[in-house]
N, C-alpha and C positions, 0 to 999 in steps of 0.2 A: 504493500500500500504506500508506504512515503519514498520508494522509488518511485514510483507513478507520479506521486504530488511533489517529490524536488526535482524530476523530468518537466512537469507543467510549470511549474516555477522559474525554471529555468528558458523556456522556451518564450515564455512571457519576456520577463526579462534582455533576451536577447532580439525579442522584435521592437522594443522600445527604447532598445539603445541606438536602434539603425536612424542615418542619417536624411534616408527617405524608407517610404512605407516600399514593399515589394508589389509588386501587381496583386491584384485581386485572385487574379485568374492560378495562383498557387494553390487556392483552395483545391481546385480540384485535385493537386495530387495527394490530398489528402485518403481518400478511400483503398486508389489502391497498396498505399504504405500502409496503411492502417490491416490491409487483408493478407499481407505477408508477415507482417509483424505479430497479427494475430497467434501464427503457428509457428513463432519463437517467443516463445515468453518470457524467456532472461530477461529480455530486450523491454523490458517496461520502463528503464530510466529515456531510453530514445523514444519509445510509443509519446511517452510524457512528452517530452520535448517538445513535437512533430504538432501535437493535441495542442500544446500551450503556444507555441508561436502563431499557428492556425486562426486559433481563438483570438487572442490579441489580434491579430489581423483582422476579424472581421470586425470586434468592437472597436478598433482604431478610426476603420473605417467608415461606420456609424456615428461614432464621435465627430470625426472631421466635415461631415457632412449634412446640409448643405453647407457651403462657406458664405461668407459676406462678400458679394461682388466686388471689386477694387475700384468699381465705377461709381458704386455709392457712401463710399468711406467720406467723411463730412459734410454729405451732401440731406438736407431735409426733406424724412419721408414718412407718410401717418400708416400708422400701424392699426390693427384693431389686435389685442393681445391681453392674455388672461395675468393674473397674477402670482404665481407660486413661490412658496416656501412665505419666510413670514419676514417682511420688509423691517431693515434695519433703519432707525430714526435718531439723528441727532438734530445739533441747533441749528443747524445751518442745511438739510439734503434731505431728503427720503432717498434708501438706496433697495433696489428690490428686483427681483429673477422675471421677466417676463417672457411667455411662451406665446411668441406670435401664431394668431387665426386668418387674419386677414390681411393683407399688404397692399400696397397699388402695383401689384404685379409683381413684384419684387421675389426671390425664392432667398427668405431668409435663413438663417439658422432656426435650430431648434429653442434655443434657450437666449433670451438677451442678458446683461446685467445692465440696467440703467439706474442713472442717479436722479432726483428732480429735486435741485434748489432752490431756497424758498417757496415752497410749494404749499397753497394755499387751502388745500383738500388734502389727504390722505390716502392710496391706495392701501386698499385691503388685501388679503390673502384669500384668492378665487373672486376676484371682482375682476369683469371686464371692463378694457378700457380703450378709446381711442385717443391716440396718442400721435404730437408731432415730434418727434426724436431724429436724431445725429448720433449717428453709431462710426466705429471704427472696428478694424480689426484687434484681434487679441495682443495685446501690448504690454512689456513690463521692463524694468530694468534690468539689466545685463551685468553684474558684477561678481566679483569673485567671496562668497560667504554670505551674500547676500537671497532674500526669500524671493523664488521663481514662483513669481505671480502667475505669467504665461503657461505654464506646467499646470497649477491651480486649475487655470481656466478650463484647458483642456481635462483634467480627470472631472470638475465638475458639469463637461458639458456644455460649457458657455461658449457661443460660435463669436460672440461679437457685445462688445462694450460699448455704452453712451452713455447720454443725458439726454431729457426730456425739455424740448423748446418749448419756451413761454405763447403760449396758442391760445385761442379761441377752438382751436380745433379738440385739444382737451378736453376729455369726456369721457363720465362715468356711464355706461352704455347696458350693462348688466351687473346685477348686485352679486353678494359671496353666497356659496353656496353654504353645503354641510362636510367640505373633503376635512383627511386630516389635518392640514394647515392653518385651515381658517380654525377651527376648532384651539388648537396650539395658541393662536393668535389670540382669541379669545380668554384663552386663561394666561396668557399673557398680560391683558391688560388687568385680569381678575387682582394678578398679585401684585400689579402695580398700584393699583389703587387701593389695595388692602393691607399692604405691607407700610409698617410705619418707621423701621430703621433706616441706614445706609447701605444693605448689601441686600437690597431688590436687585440686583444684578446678579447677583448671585447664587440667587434663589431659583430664576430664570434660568439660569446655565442648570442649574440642580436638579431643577423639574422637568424641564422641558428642550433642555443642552441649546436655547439659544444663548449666546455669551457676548451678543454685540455691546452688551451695555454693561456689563463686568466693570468698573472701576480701575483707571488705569494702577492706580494706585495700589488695590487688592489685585490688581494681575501681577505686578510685579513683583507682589509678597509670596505669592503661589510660586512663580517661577524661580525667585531665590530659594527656597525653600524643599525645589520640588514636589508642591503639593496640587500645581496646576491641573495634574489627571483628575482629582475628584468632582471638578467643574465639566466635567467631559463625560457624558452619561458613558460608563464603559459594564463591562461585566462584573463590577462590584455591585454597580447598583441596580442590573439585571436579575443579580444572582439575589440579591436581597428580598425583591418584591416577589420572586420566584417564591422561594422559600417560604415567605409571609402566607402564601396564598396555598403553597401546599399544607401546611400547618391547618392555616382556615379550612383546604378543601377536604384535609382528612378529618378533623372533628364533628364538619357536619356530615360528610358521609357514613360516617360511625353510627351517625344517631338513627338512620334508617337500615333493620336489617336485611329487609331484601335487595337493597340496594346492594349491601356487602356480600350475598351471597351472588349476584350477577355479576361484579367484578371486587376483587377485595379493595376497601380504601387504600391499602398505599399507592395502587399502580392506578386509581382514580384520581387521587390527590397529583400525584406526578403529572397525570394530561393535564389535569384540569389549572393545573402552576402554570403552564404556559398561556393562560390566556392573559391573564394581568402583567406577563412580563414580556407577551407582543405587545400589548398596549401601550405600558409603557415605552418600548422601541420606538412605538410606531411617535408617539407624543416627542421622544428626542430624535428625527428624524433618520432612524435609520442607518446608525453611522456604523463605521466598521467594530470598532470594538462590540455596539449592541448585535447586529449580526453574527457576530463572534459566540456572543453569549448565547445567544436563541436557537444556533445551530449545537451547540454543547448540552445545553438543557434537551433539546428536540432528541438528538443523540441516547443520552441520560435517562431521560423517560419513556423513550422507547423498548432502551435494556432493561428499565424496570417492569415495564407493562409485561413484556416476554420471558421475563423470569432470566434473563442471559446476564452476565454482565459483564460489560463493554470495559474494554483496559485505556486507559488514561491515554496514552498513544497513536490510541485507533480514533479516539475521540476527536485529538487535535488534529491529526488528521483529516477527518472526514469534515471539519469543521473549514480548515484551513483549503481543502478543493474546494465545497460549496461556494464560500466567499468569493472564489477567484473565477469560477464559474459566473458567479454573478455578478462580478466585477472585476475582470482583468486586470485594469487601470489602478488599482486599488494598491498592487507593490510602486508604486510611483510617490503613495502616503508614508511619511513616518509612522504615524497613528497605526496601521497597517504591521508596520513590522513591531515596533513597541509594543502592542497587545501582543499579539502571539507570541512573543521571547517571555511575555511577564507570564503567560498561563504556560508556557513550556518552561521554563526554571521552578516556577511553583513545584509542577509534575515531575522535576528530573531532583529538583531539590531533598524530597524524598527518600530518593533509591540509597538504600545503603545506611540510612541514620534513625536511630530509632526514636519511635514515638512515646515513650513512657514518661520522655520529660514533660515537664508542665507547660501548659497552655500558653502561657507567658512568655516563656522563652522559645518556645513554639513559634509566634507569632516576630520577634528578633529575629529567630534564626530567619525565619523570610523576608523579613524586611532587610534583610542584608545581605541575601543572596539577590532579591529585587534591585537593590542600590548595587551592588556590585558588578550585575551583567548589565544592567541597563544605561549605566553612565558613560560605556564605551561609546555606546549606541546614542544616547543625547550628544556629545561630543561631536561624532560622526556627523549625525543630523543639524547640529541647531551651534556646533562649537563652544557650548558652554554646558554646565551640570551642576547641580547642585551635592555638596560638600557633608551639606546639614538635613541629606535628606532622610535617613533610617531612623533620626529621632523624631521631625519634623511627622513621618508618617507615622510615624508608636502612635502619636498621641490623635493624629488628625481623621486620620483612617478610621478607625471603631466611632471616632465621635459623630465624623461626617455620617458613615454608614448606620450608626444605629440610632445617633439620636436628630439628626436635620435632614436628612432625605423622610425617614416614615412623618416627623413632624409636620414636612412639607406637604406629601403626596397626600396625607389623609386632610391636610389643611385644606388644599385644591376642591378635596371631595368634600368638605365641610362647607367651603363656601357657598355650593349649590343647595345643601340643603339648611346649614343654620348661618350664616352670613356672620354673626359675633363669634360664634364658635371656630369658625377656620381663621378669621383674623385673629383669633386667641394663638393658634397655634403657628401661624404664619410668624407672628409675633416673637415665641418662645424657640422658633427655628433660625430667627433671626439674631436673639439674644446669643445662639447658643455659636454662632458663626459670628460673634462678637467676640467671643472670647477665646476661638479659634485662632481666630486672626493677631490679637492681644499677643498670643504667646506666637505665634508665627512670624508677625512683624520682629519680634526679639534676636530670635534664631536668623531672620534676614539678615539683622543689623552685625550680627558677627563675622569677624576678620574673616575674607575669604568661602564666606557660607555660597558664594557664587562662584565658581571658578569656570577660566576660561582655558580652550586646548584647542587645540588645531589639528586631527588627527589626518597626516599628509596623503593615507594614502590605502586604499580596500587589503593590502597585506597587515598593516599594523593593525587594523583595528582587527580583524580576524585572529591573532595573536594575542591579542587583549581578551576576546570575547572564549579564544581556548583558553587563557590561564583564569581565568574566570569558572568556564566550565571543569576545569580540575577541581576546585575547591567540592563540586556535586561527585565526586570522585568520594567511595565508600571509606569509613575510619578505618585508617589503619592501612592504606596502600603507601607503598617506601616513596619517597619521592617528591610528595607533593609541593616541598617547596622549593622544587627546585623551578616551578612557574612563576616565579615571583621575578626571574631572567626575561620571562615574556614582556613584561612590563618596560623594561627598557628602552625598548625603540621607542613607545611613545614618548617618553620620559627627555628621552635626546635629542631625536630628531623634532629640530625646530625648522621652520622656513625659510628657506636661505637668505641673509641679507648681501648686501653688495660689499664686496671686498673694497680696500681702502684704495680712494682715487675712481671709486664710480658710484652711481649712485642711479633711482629707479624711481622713475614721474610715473603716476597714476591719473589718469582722467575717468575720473568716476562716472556712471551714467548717473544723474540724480534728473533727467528730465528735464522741463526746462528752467536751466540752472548751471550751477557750475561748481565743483569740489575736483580738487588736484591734493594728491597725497604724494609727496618727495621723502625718498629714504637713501639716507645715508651708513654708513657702515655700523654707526651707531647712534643717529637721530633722524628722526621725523617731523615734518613739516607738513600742515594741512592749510591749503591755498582755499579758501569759500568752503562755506559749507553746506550750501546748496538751499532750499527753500524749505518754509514751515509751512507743511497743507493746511494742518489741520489741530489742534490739541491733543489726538491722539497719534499721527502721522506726520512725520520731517523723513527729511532725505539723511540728518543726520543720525536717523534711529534705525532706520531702515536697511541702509548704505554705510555710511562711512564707519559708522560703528562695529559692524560686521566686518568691515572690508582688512580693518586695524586688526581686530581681536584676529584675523584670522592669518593676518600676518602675523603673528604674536606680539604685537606691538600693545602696549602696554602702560606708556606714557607719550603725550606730544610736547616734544620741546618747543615749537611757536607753530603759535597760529597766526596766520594772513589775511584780514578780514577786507576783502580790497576796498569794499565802499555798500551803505546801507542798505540796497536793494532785499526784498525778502528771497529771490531767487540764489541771491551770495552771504546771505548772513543770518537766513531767520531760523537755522540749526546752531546758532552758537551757543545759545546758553545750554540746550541738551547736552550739548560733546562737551562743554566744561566742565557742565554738574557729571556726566558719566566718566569723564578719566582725566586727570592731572595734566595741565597745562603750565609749561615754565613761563614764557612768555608769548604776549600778544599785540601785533599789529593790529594798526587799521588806521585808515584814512576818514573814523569818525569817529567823536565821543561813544564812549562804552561807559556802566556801572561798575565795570573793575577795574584793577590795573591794568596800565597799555600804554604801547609806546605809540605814538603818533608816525606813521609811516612816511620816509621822507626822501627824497634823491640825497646817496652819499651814502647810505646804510650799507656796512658792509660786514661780513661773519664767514667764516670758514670756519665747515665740518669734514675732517677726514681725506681732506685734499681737495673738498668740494666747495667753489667759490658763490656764495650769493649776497646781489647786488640788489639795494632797493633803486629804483631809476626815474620813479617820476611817486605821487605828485613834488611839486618844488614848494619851497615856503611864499613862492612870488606869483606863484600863478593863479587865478581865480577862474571858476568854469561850474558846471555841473556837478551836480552828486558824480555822474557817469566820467567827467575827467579829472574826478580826485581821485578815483582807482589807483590805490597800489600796482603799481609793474615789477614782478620781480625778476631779474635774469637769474640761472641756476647754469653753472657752469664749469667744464673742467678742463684740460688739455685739449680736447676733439672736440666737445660738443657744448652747444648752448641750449638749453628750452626758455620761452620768453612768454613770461604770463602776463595779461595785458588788461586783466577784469573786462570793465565795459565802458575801454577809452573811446570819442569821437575824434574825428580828423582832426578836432582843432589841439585836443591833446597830441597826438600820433605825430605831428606837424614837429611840437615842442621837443619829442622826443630826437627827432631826426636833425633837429639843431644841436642839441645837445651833446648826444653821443655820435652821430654820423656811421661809419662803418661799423663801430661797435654794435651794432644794433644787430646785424647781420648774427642767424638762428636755426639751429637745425629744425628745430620742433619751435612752431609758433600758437602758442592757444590764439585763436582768431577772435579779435577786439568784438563786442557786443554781440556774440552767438553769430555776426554775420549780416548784421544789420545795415540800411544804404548810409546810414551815420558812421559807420567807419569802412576801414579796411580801402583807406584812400592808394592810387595807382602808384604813387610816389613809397608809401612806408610799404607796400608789397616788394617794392623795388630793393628799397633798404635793406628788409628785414633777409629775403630771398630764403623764405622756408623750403628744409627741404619735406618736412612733412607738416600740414596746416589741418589744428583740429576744430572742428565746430560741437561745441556744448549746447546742444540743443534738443528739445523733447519733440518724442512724436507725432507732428502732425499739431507742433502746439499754435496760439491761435494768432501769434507775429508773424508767421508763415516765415520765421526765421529757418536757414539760411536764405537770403535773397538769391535769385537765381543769376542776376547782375555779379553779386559778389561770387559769388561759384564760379562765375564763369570767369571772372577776374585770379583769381585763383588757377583755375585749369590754366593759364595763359602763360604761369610763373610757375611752369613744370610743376610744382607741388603737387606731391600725392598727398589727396583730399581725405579726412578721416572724419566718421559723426557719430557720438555718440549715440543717436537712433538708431542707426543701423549697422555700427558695430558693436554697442555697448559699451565698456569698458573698454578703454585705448592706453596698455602697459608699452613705457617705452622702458629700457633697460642699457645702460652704456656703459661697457667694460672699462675701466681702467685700460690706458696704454693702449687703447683701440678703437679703431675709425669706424667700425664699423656697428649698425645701431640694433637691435633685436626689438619686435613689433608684436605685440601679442591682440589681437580682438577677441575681447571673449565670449560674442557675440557668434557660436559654431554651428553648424548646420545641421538642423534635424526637425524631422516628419510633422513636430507640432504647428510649424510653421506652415503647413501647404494647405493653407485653407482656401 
């Protein structure tokens, strides 16, 4: 059997790594493989295989299509379109899944995600709607540690992104039905309006696994903490309501004897558990951990109904194909592999150790084989882990699971029928996630309770997760510590920085905006820090903070703040308050210390020269030509960062310095805008590669086509962070020659 399912696994896996999909037309040679392989049976790890890439094939396929024409990408077109899942709402947007019915001709996608700002009505969950919307293709940042939104879109089925235009054409055309969403929705607002604490967000994620409105603040205690899974309906709290109901369902089957002699209550109690713990799924939408669970219980009470019983292995198992059966896409989630490693440790954690200890240290010994296997794995996945998580969960786990999830769910149920009665309990669910939090927030606050790793590479971490699995190795085999050697490579191997006398410019993708990360042998330098969306969303939380931690980078010796715009500075106070800053420029008053950014500025790191070059103390102009200019430079090469100078700055410059100016790598003045990038400083500068920081399709129509083309003319090979994402340059010491990395690389998600 788990030949079979690590052959489907695998097959999976290697169709989603491919850089384009293969034709369709492979399906067919599926039957006759399948009819020869049938009459070797070894061969189940390749039957698997052959099964899994097949499969992925065809869901890929389904996924990707229809696409969103490239003829109508910002172009205004009215939809008639239903509403699904349950619309996230803050101050400023309504953002929500729409499944187009009707189009002006148009063959759209299956699913849209649109935004509507300041929107003066509401969409509901199953309300139809006509709508005037500007959609684009699937779009996200491109960087190295950073979260692949574009990947997202694609497992959740989303063909195409927008927002909803301010219309008359707007209209609610059919009211919500009875589906389960709207339903969700509904008790959604139940415990909004009946919950009287601070963590109704929480409650929400608890009950119902929406978490759009979790508190930034309680997300970040969870995620130091590691106690972020209990916000995530998973098989704990499947396995809870299961429980609950087979307890209920066997004492009242008890009370009828002919019941019991038509089937005995336990194996009644067993079927009849799964109905309140689809429900429950079905109310937290169906995600993979609850899948997870509902397929193990189904499993479970199956071997109880038939008297057989089913071995922990064959469970995960049958568990593990179902899921992937019904959703291929699904090993593409971390959530995905985290559940299944946490019920497979549980189940291997076992083998070989005996049960006679106490229940207490019972529940230790798993929370610490839990923390053990699974930290390699957050690492892998997210580059950071919690430290403090085996205590954090001792105490979090039983409280969340037994006393604020049953507090919550029967609250829900209470509100419909005694309306004081579930607000009582809504009430004492929220007290008791007060005091959760109390002590969680404490464990956050300690040295290093967050720790970050950068695991380089699918060999290390596989060595991590064997010495790991040693420890589930029976008491009393010779040897066991000698895993404790496995641990090394991650321990050592760190990212390489650049030997003395070269140094490595980053052009972050932050959209439309600009972040430059410069690293020296042994300091760092972060140029803009790209734009603030939102209160819960910067380019510096998103981006650059990923991008550091995942070079191991750990402190910034100066920051560059070239001048106020929100697309170059309104990430600075996040990246101050999230990691230690020596010093900082800028060409505007700040709230902290700072040096005022000036021509003459000059500092060498590691044989690396940088120059501040403009603004002057004499020159008066725009916010746009007080821009700091910084050169970065060494033997061979220069890169010349220019924020967002106009000609008449660019002008001063070329007085100034004159040939000096002259730049292997030029960041191109204002994203490219007809205000700079004058014929004369092109001439000067003579890039030999010219990048543009600009976002996709954003609404300056920056680059100009004028300026592109002025560019193409000055040989420069042209680089943009839309369309390649992140743009690494790299310059050896002692060498002329320059290394180009876009980490923007070609694959199947993109052929829409």
């Amino acid at each position: 059997m788990w030949l079979l399912v690590l052959g489907f696994i695998i097959g999976i896996i290697t169709l989603l790594a491919q850089p384009e999909l293969p034709s369709i037309l492979l399906i067919w040679a599926l039957p006759p493989t399948l009819l020869l392989l049938f009459f070797l049976p070894r061969l189940r790890l390749l039957w698997g295989v052959i099964v899994g890439l097949c499969w992925a094939l065809l869901q890929s396929y389904h996924q990707l299509q229809p696409a969103l024409p490239p003829e109508l990408e910002g172009e205004d077109i009215i939809i008639e379109a239903e509403v699904v899942g349950v619309p996230e709402v803050d101050s400023h947007r309504i953002r929500f899944i729409a499944k187009p019915v009707i189009t002006d001709g148009s063959n759209l996608p299956r699913k849209l995600r649109l935004a509507w700002y300041k929107a003066s009505v509401r969409p509901k969950s199953g309300e139809r709607w006509r709508l005037r919307v500007r959609l684009k293709r699937p779009h996200g940042f491109q960087n190295p540690g950073g979260f692949d939104y574009e990947r997202w879109l694609f497992t959740q089925g989303i063909g195409a992104t927008g927002y909803v235009r301010d219309s008359r054409d707007n209209q609610r055309i059919a009211a919500a039905g009875s589906s389960i969403d709207s339903v969700r929705e509904r008790i959604s607002a139940l415990i909004k309006h009946n919950a009287i604490g601070d963590n109704t967000g929480l409650l929400q994620a608890i009950s119902l696994g929406i978490r759009s409105e979790i508190d930034p603040a309680h997300w970040d205690t969870l995620v130091a903490t590691g106690t972020n899974h209990l916000v995530a309906i998973s098989g704990l709290h499947i396995g809870l309501v299961a429980g609950f109901g087979y307890g209920v369902f066997f004492w009242l089957w008890r009370l009828s004897p002919k019941l019991c002699v038509w089937m005995p209550a336990q194996r009644a109690a067993a079927l009849l558990s799964l109905i309140p713990a689809l429900m429950y799924a079905a109310l937290a939408g169906f995600s993979v951990p609850t899948q997870r669970a509902l397929i193990m219980l189904s499993v479970i009470a199956l071997g109880i109904v038939g008297s057989r019983p089913v071995m922990r292995r064959t469970v995960l198992a049958i568990a593990l194909l179902a899921v992937l059966v019904f959703d291929s896409l699904a090993v593409l989630s971390p959530g995905f592999w985290l559940s299944f490693s946490a019920v497979a440790v549980i189940f291997l954690g076992h083998w070989g150790h005996s049960r006679s200890s106490g229940r207490v240290w019972q529940v230790l010994r798993v929370q610490w084989w839990l923390s053990l296997t699974l930290l390699p794995l957050t690492f892998w996945f997210f580059g950071q882990g919690s430290l403090v998580s085996p205590l954090a969960n001792f105490f979090a786990v039983p409280m969340v699971g037994l006393l604020v999830v049953p507090l919550t769910l029967i609250g829900i149920v209470m509100l419909a029928v005694y309306q004081p009665a579930g607000a009582a309990l809504l009430f004492l669910a929220d007290a008791c996630l007060d005091g959760i939090l109390a002590a969680l927030k404490y464990l956050a606050t300690l040295h290093h309770a967050l720790a970050y790793q950068n695991i380089a590479s699918l060999w290390i971490l596989l060595l991590l997760l064997l010495a790991a699995g040693v420890v589930f190795m029976p008491r009393g085999l010779p040897g066991k510590w000698l895993a404790i050697f496995w641990l090394i490579p991650a321990l050592l191997i760190k990212p390489l920085t650049p030997e003395y006398g070269g140094f490595k410019v980053s052009f972050l993708d932050v959209g439309q905006g600009l972040s430059v990360v410069v690293q020296t042998e042994k300091h760092t330098l972060v140029y803009d820090t790209g734009a603030r969306f939102s209160p819960r969303f910067s380019a510096a939380k998103a981006v650059i903070l990923p991008y550091l931690r995942q070079q191991g980078v750990a402190h910034i010796d100066a920051l560059v703040l070239s001048h106020s715009d929100n697309d170059h500075s309104g990430g600075a106070v996040l990246l101050r308050d999230a990691m230690p800053v020596s010093k900082t420029f800028s060409s505007f008053p700040l709230e902290v210390e700072y040096e005022r950014c000036l021509a003459g500025q000059v500092w060498e790191w590691e044989g690396i020269y940088f120059r501040m070059l403009h603004p002057t103390d004499v020159l008066p102009g725009t916010d746009n030509d007080q821009s700091c200019v910084l050169s970065i430079e060494n033997s061979y090469h220069r890169v010349l960062l220019t924020g967002d100078i106009s000609r008449k700055a660019e002008q001063a410059l070329i007085e100034r310095e004159g040939k000096q100016l002259s730049a292997t790598v030029l960041q191109v003045p204002h994203h490219g805008s007809l205000t700079s990038s004058s014929e004369r400083f092109i001439h000067q500068v003579r890039p030999q590669f010219a990048v543009f920081n600009v976002g996709y399709r954003n609404r300056f129509g920056f680059p100009k086509a004028s300026i592109v083309e002025r560019y193409q003319k000055s040989e420069a090979q042209l680089l943009r962070t839309d369309e390649d994402g992140a743009v690494i340059f790299e310059f050896m010491a002692g060498d002329k020659e320059v290394s180009l990395t876009k980490v923007r690389a070609k694959r199947f998600l993109w052929q829409r």
